[in-house]
C-alpha positions as CSV (number, residue, x, y, z in Angstrom):
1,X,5.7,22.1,-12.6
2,X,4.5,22.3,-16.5
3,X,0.3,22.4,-15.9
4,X,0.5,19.7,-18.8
5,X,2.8,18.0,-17.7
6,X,1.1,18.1,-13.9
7,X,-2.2,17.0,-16.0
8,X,-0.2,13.9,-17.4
9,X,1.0,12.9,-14.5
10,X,-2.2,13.3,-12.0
11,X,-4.5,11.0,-15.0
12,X,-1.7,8.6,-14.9
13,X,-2.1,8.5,-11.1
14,X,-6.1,8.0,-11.4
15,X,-5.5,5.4,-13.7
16,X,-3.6,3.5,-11.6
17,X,-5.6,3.5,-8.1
18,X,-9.2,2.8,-10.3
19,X,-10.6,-0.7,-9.9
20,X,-12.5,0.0,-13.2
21,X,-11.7,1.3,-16.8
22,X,-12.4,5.1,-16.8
23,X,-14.4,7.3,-19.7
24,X,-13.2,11.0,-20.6
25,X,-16.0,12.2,-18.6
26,X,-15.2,10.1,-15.6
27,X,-11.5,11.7,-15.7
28,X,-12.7,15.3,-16.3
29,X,-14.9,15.1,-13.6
30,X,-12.5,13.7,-11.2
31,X,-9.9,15.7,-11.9
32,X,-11.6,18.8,-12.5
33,X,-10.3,18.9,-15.7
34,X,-12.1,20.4,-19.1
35,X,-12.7,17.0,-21.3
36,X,-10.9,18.9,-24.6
37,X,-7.4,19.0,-22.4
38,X,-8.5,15.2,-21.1
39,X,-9.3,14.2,-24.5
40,X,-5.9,15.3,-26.1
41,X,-4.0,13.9,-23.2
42,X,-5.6,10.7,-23.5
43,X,-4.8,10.3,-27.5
44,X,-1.4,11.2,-26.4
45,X,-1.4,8.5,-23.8
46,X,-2.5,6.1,-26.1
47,X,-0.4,6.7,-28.5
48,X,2.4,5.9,-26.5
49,X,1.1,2.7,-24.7
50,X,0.6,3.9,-21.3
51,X,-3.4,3.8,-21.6
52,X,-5.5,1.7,-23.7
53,X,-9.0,1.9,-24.7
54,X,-10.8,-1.1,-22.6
55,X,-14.0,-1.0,-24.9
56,X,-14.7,0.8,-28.3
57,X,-18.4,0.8,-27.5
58,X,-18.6,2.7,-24.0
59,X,-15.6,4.7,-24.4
60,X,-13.5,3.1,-21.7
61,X,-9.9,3.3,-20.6
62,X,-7.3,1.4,-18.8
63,X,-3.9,1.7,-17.8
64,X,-1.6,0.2,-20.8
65,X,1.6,-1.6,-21.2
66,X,4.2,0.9,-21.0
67,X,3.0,1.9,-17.9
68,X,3.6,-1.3,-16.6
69,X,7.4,-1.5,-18.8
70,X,8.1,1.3,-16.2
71,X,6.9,0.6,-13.6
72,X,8.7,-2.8,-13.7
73,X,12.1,-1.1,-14.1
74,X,11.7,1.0,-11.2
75,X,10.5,-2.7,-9.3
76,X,13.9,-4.2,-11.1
77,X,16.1,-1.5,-10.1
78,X,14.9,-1.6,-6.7
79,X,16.8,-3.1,-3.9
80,X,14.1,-3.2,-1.5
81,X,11.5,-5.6,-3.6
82,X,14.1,-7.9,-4.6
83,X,15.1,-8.8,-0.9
84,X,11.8,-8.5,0.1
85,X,9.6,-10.6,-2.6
86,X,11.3,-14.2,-1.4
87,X,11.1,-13.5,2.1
88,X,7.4,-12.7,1.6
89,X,7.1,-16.0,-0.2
90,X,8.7,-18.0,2.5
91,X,6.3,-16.2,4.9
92,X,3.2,-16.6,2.5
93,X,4.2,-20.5,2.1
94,X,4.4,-20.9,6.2
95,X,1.0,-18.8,6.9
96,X,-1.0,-19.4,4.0
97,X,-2.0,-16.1,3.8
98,X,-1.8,-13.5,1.2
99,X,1.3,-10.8,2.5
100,X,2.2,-7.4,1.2
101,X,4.8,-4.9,0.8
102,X,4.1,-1.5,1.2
103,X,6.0,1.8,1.3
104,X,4.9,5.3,2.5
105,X,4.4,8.5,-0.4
106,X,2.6,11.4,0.2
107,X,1.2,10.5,4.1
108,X,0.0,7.5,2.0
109,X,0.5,3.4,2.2
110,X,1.3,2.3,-1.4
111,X,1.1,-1.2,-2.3
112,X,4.9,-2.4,-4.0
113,X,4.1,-6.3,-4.1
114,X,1.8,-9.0,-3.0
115,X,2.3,-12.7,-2.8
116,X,-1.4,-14.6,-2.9
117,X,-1.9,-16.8,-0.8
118,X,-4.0,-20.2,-2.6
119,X,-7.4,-20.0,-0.1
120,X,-10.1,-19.6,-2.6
121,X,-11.6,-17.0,-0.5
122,X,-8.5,-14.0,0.3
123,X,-7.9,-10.7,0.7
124,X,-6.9,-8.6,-2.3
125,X,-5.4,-5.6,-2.9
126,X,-4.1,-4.6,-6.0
127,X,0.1,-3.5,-6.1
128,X,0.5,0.1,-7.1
129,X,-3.1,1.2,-5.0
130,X,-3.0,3.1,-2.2
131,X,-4.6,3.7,1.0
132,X,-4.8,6.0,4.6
133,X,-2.0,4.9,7.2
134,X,-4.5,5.1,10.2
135,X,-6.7,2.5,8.6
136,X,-3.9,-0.4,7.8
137,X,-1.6,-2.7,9.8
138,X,1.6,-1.4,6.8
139,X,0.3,2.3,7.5
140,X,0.2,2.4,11.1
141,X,3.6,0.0,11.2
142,X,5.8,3.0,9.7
143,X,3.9,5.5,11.3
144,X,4.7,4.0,14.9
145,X,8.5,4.8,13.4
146,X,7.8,8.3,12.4
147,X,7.6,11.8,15.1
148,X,4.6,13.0,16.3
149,X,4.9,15.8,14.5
150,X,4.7,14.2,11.0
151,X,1.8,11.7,12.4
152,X,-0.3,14.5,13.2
153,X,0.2,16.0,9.9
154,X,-0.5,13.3,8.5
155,X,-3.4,12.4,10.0
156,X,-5.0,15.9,10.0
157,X,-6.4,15.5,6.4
158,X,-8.6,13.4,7.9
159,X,-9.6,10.2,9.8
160,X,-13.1,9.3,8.2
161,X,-14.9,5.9,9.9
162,X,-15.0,3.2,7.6
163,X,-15.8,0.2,10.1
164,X,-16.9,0.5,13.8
165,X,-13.3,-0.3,14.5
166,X,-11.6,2.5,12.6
167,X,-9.2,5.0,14.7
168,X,-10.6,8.0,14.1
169,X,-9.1,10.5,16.3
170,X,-5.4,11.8,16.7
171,X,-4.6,10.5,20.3
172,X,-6.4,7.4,20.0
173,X,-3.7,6.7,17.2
174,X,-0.9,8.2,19.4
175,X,-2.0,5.6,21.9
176,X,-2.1,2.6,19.3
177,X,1.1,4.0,17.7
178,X,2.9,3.5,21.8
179,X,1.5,0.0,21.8
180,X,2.8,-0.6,18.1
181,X,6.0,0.2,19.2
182,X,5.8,-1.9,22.7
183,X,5.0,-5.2,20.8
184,X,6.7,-5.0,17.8
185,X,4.4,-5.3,15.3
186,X,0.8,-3.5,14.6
187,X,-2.5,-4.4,14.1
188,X,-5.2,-3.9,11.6
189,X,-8.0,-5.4,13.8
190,X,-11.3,-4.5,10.4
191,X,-10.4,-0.9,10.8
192,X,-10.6,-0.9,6.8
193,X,-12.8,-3.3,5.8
194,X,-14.7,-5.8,9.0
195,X,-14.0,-8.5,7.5
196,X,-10.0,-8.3,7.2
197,X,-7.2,-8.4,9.5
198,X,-3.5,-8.0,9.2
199,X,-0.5,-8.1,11.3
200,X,2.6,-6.1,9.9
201,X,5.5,-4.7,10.7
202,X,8.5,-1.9,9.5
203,X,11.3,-2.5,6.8
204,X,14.4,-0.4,8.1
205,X,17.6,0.5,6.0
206,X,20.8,0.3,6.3
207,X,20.9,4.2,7.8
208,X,18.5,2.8,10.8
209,X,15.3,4.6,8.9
210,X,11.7,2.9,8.2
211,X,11.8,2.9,4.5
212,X,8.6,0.4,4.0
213,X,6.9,-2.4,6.0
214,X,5.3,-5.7,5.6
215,X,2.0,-7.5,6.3
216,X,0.0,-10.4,6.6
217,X,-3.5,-10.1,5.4
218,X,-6.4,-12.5,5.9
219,X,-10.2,-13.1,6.7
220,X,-11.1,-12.4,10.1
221,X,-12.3,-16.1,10.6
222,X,-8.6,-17.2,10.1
223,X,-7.5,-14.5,12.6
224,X,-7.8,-17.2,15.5
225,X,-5.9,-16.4,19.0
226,X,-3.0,-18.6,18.1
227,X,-2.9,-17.4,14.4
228,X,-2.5,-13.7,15.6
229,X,0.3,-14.7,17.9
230,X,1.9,-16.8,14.9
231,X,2.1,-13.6,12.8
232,X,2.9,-12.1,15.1
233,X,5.8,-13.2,16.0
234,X,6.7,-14.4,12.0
235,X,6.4,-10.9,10.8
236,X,8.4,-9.3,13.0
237,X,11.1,-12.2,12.3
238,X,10.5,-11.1,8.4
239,X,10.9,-7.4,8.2
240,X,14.1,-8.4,10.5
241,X,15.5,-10.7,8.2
242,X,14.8,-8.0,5.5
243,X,15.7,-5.1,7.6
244,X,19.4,-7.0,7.9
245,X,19.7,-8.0,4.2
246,X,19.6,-4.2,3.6
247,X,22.5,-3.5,5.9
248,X,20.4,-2.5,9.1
249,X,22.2,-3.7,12.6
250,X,19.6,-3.5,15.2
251,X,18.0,-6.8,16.7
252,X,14.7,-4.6,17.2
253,X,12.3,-2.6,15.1
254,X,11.5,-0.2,17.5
């Protein structure tokens, strides 16, 4: 690929995985990048509406509307988030708890669309971010799908500790992925963040193939013994009723 174009594409990316706005200097030394190539590529950017400056004072950047034009056609184009966004609704209104879609790019968990749940204290993630598969209940749901060859690959770029409970070796996710697969649905027990759990569960096509998964998210205080056998058993009923409106056959995920 074009280096330009490559360099377009990669400050995009940053853009849209950073919580905060970013300065030329935060980009260049992210990226690696010399700040006269950032600095033209970011006019350019602005220019054409896919970044905007956040604050004339600091220098500050955000991502801009056109990103977000196109990044709504590919949502209204797409099969997938059209099934899945009511269903996740339905599921949201009967749990009260936030619930995500996510698909898999890269050996990564991207975040396609979340439906918030009303509790004044949730958990958040923003759509278009992206995270590890070990360390989610959506990541470790498609991964349970995928062969061990491709989940060692995957996880040998690394399986860093964020909480006491994260996974953080290759057969101790092996082993989770067996028990994934036995009960239907995964876990994130605070492997991310202590204070969160999840259940979730795969998405599969109309071929038979994992093409994204689902997931529950809420504070571990909510994550009561009944409540994890609830969504439990309604997210696995979820990703079914999806899985069938996009032509799959099966009556099991796994």
């Amino acid at each position: 690929m074009n280096n330009s174009a490559m360099r377009v594409l990669e400050i995009l990316e940053l853009f849209a995985g950073s919580p905060e706005p970013l300065t030329i200097s935060d980009i260049s030394r992210q990226l690696g990048y010399p700040k006269t190539s950032v600095f033209d590529i970011i006019n350019i950017l602005c220019e054409r509406g896919f970044i905007s400056r956040d604050n004339e004072r600091a220098k500050t950047y955000v991502i801009g509307a056109k990103a977000y034009m196109v990044g709504m056609a590919y949502i209204n184009r797409n099969d997938l988030y059209s099934v899945s966004h009511p269903i996740l609704t339905k599921l949201r209104d009967t749990l009260g708890e936030t619930c995500y879609l996510g698909v898999e790019q890269g050996g990564y968990v991207i975040y396609l669309d979340k439906v918030e749940s009303s509790q004044p204290i949730r958990s958040t993630c923003s759509i278009g971010a992206k995270n590890h598969m070990y360390l989610t209940g959506l990541g470790k749901a498609m991964l349970a799908g995928m062969p061990e060859e491709k989940v060692r690959e995957i996880a040998e770029r690394g399986m860093e500790a964020h909480t006491p409970t994260t996974i953080t070796t290759v057969d101790a996710l092996l082993a989770e992925l067996s028990a994934i697969r036995a009960r239907g649905c995964a876990f994130d027990l605070g492997e991310d963040n202590s204070y969160v759990r999840c259940a979730a569960a795969p998405i599969r096509d109309s071929s038979g193939q994992i093409c994204a998964a689902i997931s529950v998210s809420m504070l571990d205080a909510a994550f009561t013994i009944a409540m994890k056998e609830t969504a439990a058993k309604k997210i696995i009923e979820s990703a079914l009723e999806i899985s069938h409106s996009l032509g799959y056959r099966g009556m099991k995920l796994y």
